[in-house]
Steps between C-alpha positions, in 0.01 A plus 500: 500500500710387174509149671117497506453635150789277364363190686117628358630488135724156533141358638311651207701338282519149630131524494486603112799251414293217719168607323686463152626195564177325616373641200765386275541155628112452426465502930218734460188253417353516158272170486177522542438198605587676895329660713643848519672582863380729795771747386371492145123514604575806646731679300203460204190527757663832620565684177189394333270644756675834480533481136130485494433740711692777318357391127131312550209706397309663729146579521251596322596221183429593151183316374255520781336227676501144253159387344425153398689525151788638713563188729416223210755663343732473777394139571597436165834672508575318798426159389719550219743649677529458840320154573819295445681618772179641763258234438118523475218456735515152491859419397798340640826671447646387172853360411611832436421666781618174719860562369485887559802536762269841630196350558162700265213504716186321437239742499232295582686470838707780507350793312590824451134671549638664855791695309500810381368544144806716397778170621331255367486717179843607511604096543334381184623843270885425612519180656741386761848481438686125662145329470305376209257805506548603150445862395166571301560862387638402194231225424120659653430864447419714841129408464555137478713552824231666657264241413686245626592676836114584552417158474762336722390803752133321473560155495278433798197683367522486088209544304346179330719465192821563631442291753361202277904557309715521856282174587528311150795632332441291163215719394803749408650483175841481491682856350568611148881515443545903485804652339851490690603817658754641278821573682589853559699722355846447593439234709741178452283179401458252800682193538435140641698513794382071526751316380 
């Protein structure tokens, strides 16, 4: 039995030691001009689906059922936001999203109106971590979020308005520069980590 624990532990630690060194000799792949690997894929796919499911709002959502206001203001919020990466009715995926190593969907092929209300919320208030889904809790209150996540929910039936923005983004104006989030308290400044 102490050959099989002692044997356990001097495997444990070759693992950890060859972990750290892949890490440390820059093995571990950082571009993002690759494709991430089946290992990788996994390793994120896996803990972001249960991650969800333990924090994603359930039903019934705060605000009630959208009106019109509610989803030209989320058509709005996702030009100016979202566009860039997801495209439009009628767009071709853009430079940026072209060079995105995780690929954004294009939601006029690949929406998001056959998820739950609750993940799709939950992806735009705290984005995705190793992809270039940014986190919007610190930049659109929970209403905006809502108003967004109604109107991706009914992209294939929006009323006229909406629709007439998701199908000709330039009738959107671009946003008004808000205020910076102030850093919290305590919390060390950030750093470009570029160059």
């Amino acid at each position: 039995m102490r050959a099989f624990v002692g044997g356990f532990a001097v495997a444990l630690i070759l693992v950890v030691a060859g972990v750290l060194v892949a890490v440390l000799t820059g093995l571990v792949p950082a571009r993002n001009d690759q494709r991430p690997g089946a290992m990788e894929k996994w390793a994120a796919n896996t803990s972001l689906k249960a991650t969800m499911q333990r924090e994603m709002p359930q039903p019934p959502y705060p605000f009630g059922p959208p009106n019109e206001a509610a989803f030209v203001k989320g058509a709005t919020l996702y030009v100016q936001n979202c566009a860039v990466c997801h495209g439009t009715a009628h767009s071709n995926p853009t430079a940026i999203a072209r060079g995105l190593a995780v690929r954004a969907p294009q939601f006029a092929k690949h929406g998001v109106d056959d998820d739950p209300e609750g993940e799709t919320y939950w992806k735009i208030e705290h984005g995705i971590r190793f992809t270039a889904m940014p986190a919007f809790d610190q930049t659109l209150d929970e209403r905006s979020i809502w108003q967004l996540t109604s109107f991706l929910k009914h992209l294939p039936d929006l009323p006229p308005a909406a629709k007439a923005l998701w199908e000709d983004p330039s009738k959107v104006a671009p946003p008004t520069p808000g205020p910076v989030p102030s850093q919290q308290p305590g919390e060390a400044p950030e750093h470009d980590h570029a160059g």
